[in-house]
C-alpha positions as CSV (number, residue, x, y, z in Angstrom):
1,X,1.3,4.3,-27.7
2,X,-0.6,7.4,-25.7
3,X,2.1,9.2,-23.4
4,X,2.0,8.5,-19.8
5,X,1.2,11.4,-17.2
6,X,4.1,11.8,-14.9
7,X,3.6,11.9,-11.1
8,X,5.4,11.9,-8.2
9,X,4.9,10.4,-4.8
10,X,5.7,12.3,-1.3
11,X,6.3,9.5,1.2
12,X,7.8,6.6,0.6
13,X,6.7,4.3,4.0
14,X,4.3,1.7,3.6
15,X,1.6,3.3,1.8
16,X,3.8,5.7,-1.1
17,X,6.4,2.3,-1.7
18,X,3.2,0.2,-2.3
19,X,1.7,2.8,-4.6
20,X,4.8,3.0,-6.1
21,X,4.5,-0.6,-7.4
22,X,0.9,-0.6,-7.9
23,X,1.3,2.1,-10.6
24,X,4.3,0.2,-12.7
25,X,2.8,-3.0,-12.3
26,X,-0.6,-2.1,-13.5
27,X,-1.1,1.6,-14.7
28,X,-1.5,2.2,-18.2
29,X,-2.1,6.1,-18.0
30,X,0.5,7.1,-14.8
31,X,4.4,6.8,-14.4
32,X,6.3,7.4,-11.4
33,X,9.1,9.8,-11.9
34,X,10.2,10.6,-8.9
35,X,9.4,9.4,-4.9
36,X,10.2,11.6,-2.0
37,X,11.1,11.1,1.7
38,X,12.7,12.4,4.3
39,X,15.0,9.0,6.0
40,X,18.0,8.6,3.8
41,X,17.9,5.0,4.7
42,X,14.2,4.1,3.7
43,X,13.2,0.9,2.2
44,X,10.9,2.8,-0.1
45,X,13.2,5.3,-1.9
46,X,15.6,2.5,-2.3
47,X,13.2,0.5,-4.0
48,X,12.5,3.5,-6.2
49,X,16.4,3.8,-7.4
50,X,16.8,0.4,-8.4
51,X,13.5,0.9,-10.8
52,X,15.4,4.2,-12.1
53,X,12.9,6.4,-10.6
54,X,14.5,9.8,-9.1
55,X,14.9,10.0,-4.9
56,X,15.0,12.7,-2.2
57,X,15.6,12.1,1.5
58,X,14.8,16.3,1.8
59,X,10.9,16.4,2.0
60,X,9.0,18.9,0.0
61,X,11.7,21.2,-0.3
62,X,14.0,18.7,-2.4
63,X,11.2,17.5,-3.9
64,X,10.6,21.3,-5.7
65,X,14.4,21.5,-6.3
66,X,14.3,18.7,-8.6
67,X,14.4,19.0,-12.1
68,X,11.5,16.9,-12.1
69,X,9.4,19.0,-10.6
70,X,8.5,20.6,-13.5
71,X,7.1,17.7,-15.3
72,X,4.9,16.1,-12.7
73,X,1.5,16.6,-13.1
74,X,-0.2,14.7,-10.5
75,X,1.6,14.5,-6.9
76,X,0.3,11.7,-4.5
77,X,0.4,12.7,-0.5
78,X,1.0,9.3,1.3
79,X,2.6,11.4,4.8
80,X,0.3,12.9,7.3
81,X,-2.3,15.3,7.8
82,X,0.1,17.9,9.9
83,X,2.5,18.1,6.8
84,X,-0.1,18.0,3.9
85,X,-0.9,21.3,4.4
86,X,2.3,22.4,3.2
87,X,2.8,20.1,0.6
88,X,-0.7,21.0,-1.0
89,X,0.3,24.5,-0.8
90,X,3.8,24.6,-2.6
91,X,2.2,21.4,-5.4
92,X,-0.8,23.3,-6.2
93,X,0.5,26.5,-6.5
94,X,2.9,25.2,-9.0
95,X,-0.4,23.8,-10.7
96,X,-0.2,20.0,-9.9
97,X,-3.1,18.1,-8.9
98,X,-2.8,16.6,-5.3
99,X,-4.1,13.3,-4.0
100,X,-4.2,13.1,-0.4
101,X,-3.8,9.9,1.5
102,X,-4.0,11.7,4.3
103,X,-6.9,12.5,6.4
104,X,-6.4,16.1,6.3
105,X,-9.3,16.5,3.9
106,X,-8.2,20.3,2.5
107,X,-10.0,19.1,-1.0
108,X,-13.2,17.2,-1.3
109,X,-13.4,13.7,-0.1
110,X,-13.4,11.0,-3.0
111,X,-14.9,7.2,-2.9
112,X,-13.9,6.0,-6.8
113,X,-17.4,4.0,-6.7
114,X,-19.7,7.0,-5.2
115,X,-18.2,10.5,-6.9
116,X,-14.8,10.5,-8.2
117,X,-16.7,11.8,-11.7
118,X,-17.9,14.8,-9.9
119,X,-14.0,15.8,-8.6
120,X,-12.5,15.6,-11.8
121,X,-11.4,19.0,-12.1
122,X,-10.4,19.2,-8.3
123,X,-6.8,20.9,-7.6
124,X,-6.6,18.1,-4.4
125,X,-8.6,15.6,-3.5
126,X,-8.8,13.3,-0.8
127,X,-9.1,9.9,-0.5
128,X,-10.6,10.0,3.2
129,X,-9.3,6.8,5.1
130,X,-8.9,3.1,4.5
131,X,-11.6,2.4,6.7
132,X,-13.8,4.9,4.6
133,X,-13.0,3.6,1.5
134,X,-13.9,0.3,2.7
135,X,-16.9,1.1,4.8
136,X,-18.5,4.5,2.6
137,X,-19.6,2.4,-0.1
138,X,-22.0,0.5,1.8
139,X,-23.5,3.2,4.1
140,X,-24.5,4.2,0.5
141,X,-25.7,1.0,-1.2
142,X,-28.3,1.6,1.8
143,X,-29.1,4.9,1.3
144,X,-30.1,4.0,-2.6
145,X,-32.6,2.3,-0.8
146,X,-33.6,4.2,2.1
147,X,-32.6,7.3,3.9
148,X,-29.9,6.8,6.5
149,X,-30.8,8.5,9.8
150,X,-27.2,6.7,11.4
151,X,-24.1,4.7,10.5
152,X,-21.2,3.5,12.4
153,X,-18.4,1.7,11.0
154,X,-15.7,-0.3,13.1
155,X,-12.4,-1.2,11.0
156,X,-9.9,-3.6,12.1
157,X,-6.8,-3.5,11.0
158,X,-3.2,-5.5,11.9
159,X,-0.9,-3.8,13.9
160,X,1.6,-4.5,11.6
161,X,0.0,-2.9,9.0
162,X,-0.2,0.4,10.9
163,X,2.8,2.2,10.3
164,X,3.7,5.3,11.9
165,X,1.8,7.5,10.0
166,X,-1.2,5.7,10.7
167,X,-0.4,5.6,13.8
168,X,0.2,9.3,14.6
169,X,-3.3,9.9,12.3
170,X,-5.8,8.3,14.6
171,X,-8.0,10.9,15.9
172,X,-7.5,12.7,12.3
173,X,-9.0,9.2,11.3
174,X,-12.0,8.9,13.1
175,X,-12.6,12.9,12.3
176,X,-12.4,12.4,8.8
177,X,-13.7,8.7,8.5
178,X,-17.2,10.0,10.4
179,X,-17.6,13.1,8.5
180,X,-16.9,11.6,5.0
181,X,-19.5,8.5,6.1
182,X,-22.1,11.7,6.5
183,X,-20.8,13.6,3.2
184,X,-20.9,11.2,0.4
185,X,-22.2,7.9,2.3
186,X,-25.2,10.1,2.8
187,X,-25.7,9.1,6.6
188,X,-27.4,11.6,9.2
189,X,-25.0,10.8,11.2
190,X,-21.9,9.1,11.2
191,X,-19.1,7.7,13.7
192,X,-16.2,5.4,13.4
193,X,-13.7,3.6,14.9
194,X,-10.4,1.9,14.3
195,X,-9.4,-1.0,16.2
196,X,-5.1,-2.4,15.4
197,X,-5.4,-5.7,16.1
198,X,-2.6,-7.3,17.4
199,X,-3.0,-10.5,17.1
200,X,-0.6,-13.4,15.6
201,X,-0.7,-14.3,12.7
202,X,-2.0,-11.3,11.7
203,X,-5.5,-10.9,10.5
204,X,-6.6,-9.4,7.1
205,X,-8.8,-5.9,7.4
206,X,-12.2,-6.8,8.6
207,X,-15.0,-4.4,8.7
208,X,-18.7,-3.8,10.4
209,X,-20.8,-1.2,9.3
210,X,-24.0,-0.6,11.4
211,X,-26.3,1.2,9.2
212,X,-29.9,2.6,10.7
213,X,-32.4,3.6,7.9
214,X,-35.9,4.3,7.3
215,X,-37.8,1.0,6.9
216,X,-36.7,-0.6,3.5
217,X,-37.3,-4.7,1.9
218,X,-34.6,-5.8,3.5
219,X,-34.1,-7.9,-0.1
220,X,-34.0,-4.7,-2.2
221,X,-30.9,-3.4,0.5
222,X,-29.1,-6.6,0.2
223,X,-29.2,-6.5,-3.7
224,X,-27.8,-2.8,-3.5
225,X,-25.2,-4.1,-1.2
226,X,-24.2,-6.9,-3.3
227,X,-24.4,-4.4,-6.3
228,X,-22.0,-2.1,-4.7
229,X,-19.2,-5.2,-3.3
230,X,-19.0,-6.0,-7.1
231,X,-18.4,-2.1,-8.3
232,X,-15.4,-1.6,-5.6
233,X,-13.9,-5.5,-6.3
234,X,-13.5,-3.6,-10.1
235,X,-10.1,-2.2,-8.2
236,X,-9.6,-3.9,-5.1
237,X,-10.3,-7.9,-6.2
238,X,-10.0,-8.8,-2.5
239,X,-12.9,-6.7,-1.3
240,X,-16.3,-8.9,-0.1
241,X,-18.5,-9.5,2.2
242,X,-17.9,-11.9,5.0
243,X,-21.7,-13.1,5.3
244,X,-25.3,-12.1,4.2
245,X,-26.9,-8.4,5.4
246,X,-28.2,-8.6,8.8
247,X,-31.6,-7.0,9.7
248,X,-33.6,-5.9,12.2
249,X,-36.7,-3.7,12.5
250,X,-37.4,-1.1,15.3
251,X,-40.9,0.5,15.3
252,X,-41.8,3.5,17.1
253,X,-42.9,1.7,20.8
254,X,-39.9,0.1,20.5
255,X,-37.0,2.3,18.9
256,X,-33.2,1.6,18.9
257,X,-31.2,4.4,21.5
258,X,-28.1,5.5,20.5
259,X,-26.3,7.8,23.2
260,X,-25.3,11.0,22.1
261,X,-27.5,10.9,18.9
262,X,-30.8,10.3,19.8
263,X,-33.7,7.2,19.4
264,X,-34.5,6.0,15.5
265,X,-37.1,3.9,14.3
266,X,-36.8,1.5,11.1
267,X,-34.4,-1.1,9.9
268,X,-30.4,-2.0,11.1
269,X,-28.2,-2.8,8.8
270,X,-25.2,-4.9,9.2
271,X,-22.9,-5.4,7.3
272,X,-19.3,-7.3,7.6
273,X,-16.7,-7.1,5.5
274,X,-13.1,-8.3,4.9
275,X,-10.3,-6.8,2.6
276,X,-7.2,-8.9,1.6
277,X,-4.6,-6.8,-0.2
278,X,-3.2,-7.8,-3.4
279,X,0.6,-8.1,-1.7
280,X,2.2,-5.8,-4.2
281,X,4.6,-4.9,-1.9
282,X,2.7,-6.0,1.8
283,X,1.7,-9.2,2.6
284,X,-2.0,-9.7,2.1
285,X,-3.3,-9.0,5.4
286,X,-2.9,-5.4,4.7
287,X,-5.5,-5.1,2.9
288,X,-6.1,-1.3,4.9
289,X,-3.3,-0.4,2.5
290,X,-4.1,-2.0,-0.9
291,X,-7.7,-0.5,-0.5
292,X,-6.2,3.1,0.1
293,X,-3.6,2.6,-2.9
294,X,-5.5,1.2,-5.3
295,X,-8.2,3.6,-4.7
296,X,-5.7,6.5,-5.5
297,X,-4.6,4.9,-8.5
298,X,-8.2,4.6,-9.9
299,X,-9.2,8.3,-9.0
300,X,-5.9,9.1,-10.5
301,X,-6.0,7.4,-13.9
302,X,-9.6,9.2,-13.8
303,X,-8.3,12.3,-13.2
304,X,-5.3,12.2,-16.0
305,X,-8.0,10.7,-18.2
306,X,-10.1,13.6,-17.9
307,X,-7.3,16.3,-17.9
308,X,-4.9,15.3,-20.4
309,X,-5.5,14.2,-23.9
310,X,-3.7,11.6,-25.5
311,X,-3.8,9.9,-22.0
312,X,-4.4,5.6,-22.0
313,X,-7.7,4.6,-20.6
């Protein structure tokens, strides 16, 4: 049987407990061997004792003092942008390979369906934001198609999903979210916004992407859209579209004005998805996690794939 890479997890809130399970329910090439936190009394690193996984409640600095330190290769960041810095720094020096939850974006931004292959050698990469992963991968089904003057995403997410690292994150967020929609979803111009829905019950993710293009059959951007849903439901099952593609055409007597940006002509794009999460350790609403985690674990099993013979596929 091929030896499992070891790797370690620095946060154990909602996002680094649910990756946790994720990776021993269903990861053939990764193995948790040790969690980290920094509140003695969280849910998380008791859930990772009583799977025999080593625990610290002393952040980073335990993290380095433990003897298995040595042995992990791959070190998942599921805290916040203000501390990834320093985790990055002490992990990578030490040679590990980071993957960022965070939207500090230090290392290049990752979508597993658009360019995970070309970050394969990356000392940290980051895995932008739930409502990127969710929302990149159509802004560039379109621009297969045509090139993508503007694109605005809206992600709605329960407020019970939000945990305080969310939470504190938000204008890091929409920074990273808008950039990253530019980057790899290939946009001109990109904005985005996250909305935490309060409402009860609560609702699963739900996304709207707005995506403004050079003219295009609307047919042929529908197909890549449809194409693209299928690719990401490869790792997150609960991914799809809520209804058909939207279109509408603007010509030049009569282009579409978007403050702060400017006036484009050709076709809008809209798209609306939902996200239900697989409940590993959430209940399915939060899908804004299980897109975020499972996402991680694919770029991850990639990445110890490519690195590290004698690794399962």
């Amino acid at each position: 049987m091929a030896e499992k890479v070891k790797c370690a997890i620095i946060g154990s809130g909602n996002i680094g407990t649910d990756l946790m399970i994720k990776i021993g329910k269903r990861s053939n090439a990764l193995e948790v061997a040790a969690v980290v936190g920094i509140d003695p009394q969280s849910e998380g690193l008791a859930m990772a004792r009583e799977r025999g996984i080593a625990t610290t409640d002393q952040g980073i600095d335990g993290f380095a003092a433990m003897p298995e330190f040595a042995n992990v290769k791959i070190v998942f960041d599921a805290t916040s942008a203000g501390a990834h810095a320093r985790h990055s720094e002490i992990c990578t020096k030490a040679g590990k390979i980071m993957l960022d939850l965070t939207p500090a974006a230090i290392g290049p931004y990752v979508i597993p369906v658009v360019n995970s292959d070309e970050h394969l050698n990356a000392p940290n990469v980051n895995m932008v934001t739930c409502g990127g992963q969710a929302t990149i991968p159509m802004v560039h089904a379109v621009a297969q198609v045509a090139p993508v003057h503007y694109a605005e995403i809206v992600a709605s997410i329960a407020s019970k999903s939000a945990g305080p690292g969310t939470r504190a994150n938000i204008d890091e967020f929409t920074e990273t979210t808008s950039r990253a929609i530019e980057v790899i979803g290939g946009a001109g111009r990109g904005k985005a916004v996250i909305i935490l829905n309060p409402a009860e019950p609560p609702l699963i993710m739900r996304d709207t992407v707005f995506v403004l293009s050079a003219d295009a059959e609307p047919e042929a951007i529908s197909a890549s859209v449809k194409k693209m849903v299928e690719r990401v439901q490869d790792y997150v099952p609960g991914y799809r579209l809520k209804q058909e593609v939207q279109f509408e055409r603007f010509g030049s007597n009569n282009p579409v004005r978007i403050p702060g940006y400017g006036e484009f002509s050709g076709i809008k794009s809209t798209i609306f998805l939902e996200v239900e999460g697989a409940a590993d350790y959430l209940p399915a609403y939060a899908g804004n996690l299980d897109i975020m985690t499972a996402a991680a674990l694919t770029t991850a099993e990639r990445i110890a794939a490519h690195k590290f013979a004698g690794v399962a596929a």
